[in-house]
C-alpha positions in Angstrom: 20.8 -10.4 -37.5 19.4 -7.5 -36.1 18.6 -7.6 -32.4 14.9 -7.0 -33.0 14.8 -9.8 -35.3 16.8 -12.0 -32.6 14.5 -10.9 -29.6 11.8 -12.0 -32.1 13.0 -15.2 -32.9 13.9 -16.2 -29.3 10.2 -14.7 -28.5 8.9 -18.0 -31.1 11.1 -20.2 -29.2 9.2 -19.7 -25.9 5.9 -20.5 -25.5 5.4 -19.4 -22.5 6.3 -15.7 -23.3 3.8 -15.2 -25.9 1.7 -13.3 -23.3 4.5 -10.7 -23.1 5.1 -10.5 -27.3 1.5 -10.0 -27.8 2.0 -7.3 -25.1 5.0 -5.4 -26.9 3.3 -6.0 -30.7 0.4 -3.9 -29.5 2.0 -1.3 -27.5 4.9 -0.8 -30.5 2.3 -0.6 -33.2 -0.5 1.5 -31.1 0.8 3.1 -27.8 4.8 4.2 -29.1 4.4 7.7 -27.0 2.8 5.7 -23.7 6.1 5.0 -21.9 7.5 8.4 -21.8 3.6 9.6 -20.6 4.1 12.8 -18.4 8.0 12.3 -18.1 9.1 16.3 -18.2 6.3 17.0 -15.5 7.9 13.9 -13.2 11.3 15.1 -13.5 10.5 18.3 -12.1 8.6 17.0 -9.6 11.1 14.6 -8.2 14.3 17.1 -9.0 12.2 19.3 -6.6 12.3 17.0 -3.4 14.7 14.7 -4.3 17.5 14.2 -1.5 20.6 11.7 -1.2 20.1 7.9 -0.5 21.6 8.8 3.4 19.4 11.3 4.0 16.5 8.8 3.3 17.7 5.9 4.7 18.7 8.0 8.1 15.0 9.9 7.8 12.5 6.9 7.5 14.9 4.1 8.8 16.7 5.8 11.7 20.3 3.7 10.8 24.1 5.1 9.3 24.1 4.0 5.7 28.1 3.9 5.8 28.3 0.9 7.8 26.6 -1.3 5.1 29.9 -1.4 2.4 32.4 -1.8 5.1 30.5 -5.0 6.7 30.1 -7.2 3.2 33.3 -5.0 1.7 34.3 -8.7 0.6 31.1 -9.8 -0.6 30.9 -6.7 -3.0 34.4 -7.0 -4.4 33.9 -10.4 -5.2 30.0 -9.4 -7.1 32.0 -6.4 -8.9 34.8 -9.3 -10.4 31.8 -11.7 -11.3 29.8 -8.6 -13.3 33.1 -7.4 -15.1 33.6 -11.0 -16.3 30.0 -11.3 -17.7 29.8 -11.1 -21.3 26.1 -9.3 -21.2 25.7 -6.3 -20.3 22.5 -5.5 -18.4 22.7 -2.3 -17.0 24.2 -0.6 -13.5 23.4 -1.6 -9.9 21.3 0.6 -8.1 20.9 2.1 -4.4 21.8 -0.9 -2.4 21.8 0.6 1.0 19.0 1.5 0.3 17.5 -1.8 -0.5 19.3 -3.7 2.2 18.2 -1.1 5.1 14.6 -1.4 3.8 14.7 -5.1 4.9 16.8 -4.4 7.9 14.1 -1.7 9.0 10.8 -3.9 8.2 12.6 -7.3 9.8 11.7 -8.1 6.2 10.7 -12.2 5.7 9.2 -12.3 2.0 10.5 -9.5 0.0 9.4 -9.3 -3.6 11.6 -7.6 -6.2 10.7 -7.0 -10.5 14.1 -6.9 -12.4 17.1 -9.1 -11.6 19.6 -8.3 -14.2 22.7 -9.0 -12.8 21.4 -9.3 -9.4 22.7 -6.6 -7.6 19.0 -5.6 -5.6 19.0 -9.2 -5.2 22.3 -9.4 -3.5 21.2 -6.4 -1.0 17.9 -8.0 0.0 19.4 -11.6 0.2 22.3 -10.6 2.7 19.6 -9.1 5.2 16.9 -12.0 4.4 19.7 -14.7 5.5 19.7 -13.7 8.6 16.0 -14.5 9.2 15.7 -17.5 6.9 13.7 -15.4 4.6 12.7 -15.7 0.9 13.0 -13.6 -1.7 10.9 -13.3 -4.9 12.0 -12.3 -7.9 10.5 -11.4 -11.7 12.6 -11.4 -14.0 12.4 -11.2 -18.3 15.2 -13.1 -20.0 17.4 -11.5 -21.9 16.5 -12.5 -25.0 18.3 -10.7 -28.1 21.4 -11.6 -25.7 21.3 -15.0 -24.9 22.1 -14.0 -21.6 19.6 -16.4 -19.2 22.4 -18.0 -17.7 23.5 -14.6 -16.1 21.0 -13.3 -14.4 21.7 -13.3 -10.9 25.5 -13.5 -11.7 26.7 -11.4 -8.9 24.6 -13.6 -6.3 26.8 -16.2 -4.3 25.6 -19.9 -4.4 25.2 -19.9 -0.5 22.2 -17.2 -0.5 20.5 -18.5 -3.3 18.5 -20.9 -0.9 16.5 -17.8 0.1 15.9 -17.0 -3.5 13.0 -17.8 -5.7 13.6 -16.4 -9.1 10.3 -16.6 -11.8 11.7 -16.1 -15.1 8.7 -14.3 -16.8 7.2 -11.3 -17.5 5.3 -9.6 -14.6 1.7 -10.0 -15.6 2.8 -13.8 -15.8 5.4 -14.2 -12.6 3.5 -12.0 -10.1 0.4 -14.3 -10.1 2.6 -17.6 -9.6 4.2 -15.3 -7.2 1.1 -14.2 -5.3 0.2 -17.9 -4.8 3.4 -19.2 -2.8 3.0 -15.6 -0.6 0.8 -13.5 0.4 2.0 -10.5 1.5 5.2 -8.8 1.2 7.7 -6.8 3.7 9.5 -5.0 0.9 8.6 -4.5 -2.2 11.5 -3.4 -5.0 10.3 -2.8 -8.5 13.1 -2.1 -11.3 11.4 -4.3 -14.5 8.9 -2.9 -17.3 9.6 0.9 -17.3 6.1 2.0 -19.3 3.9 4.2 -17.6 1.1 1.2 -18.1 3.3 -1.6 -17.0 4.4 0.4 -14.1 0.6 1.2 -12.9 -0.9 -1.8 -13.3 2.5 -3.9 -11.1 2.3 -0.9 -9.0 -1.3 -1.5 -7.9 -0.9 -5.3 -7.6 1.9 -5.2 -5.2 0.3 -2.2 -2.9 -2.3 -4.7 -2.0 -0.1 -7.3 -1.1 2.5 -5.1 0.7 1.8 -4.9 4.5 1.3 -2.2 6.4 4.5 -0.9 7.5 6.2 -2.3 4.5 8.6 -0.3 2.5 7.8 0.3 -1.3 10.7 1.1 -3.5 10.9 1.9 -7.5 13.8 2.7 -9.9 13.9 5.5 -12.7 10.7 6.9 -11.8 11.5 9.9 -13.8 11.0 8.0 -16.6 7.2 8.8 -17.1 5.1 10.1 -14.6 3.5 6.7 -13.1 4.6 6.7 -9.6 3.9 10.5 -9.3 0.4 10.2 -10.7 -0.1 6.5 -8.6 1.3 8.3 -5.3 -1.3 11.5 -6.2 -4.2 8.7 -6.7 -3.3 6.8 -3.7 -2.7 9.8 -1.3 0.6 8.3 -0.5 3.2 10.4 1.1 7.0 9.5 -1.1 10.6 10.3 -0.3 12.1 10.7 -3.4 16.2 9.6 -3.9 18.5 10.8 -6.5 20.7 8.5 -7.2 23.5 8.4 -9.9 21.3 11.1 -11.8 18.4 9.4 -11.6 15.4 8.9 -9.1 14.5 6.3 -6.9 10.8 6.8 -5.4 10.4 5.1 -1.5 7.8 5.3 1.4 6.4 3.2 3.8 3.0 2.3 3.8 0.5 3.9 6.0 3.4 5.8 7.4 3.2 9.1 9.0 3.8 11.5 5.9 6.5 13.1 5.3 6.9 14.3 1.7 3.7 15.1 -0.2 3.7 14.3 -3.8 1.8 17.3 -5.6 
């Protein structure tokens, strides 16, 4: 079976995603071209101010990234075995100092992240919110064409997952049920529906809930222009981080600016 078909059939299985496979049927059959929207223009843009995840975390945080894998150097070799011994594969970690100094920085309480996967941005957010008895949210799709539910989150020990709230939905459905247990966020980390639509419209949903002061992060921007063009609209002053290739967008709201997107 092919694994549309299989995402497909799972879809049938669960009522409460239909939201979501209405979502994909109409952007498939009438907006194909709308997740790449403006992607050569943000590449540029980002390739031209991008710096490294230190610099970043140095420059709006004021701490030494290097101390972060020596202190949990345990924790992480034991998340590295449990994500070589899952049978799904759901994609690489991303910049976890960079996560974890966020919430340091902000004295985060409720942090709010979009894409779980196997949990590595969770792990990061969870090991600063312990030590403030905070909670993190999380959105997160199933892995449907995988069967692969029962891993997400893998590389997350049992004894933080009391500071974990995990909504396993899509994010027009989870950040609602979300929005009604908190009401503002310290950090915000978004890593879920890459379109440049289901990027804007989660983007402007969380900016009003984010406090001033908070730190707003998102993965891959350079894979369509939406956090550019949101930042332009906005006024918002970004870092921008590349990371393994890629590039991670970050600033802190109603901060003093630093880097201009243009």
């Amino acid at each position: 079976m092919s694994t549309v078909l299989k995402t497909f059939v799972a879809y049938l299985k669960r009522p409460p995603l239909y939201p979501e496979l209405g979502r994909k049927i109409i952007k498939n059959t009438f907006n194909r071209r709308s997740p790449s929207k403006g992607k050569a223009r943000a590449n540029f843009w980002a390739a031209s101010i991008a710096v490294s995840q230190e610099e970043v975390i140095s420059r709006l945080f004021s701490r030494d990234a290097d101390h972060f894998r020596s202190d949990y150097a345990d924790i992480l070799q034991k998340a590295s075995v449990k994500e070589k011994e899952c049978p799904v594969k759901m994609g690489e970690h991303g910049a976890l100092e960079l996560i974890y100094y966020a919430c340091e920085f902000t004295k985060a309480q409720n942090v709010l992240e979009t894409g779980v996967a196997y949990g590595w941005s969770s792990l990061a957010i969870l090991l600063s919110l312990q030590k403030r008895n905070g909670t993190l949210y999380s959105s997160d799709m199933p892995f449907l064409a995988q069967n692969g539910d029962q891993y997400a989150g893998c590389v997350v020990p049992e004894n933080l997952k009391k500071y974990w709230k995990l909504f396993r939905f899509a994010d027009r459905e989870s950040l609602p049920k979300i929005f009604k247990q908190a009401s503002s966020f310290d950090v915000f980390h978004y890593d879920s529906d890459k379109s440049y639509h289901g990027r804007m419209w989660a983007y402007h949903q969380i900016y009003k809930k984010l406090r001033p002061g908070g730190v707003f992060i998102s993965d891959d921007i350079g894979d369509n222009s939406a956090y550019q063009d949101f930042c332009n609209r906005m006024n918002i002053s970004t870092c921008v981080v590349e990371y393994n290739g890629k590039y991670i967008g970050i600033f802190v709201k109603e901060y003093i600016p630093l880097i201009r997107a243009k």
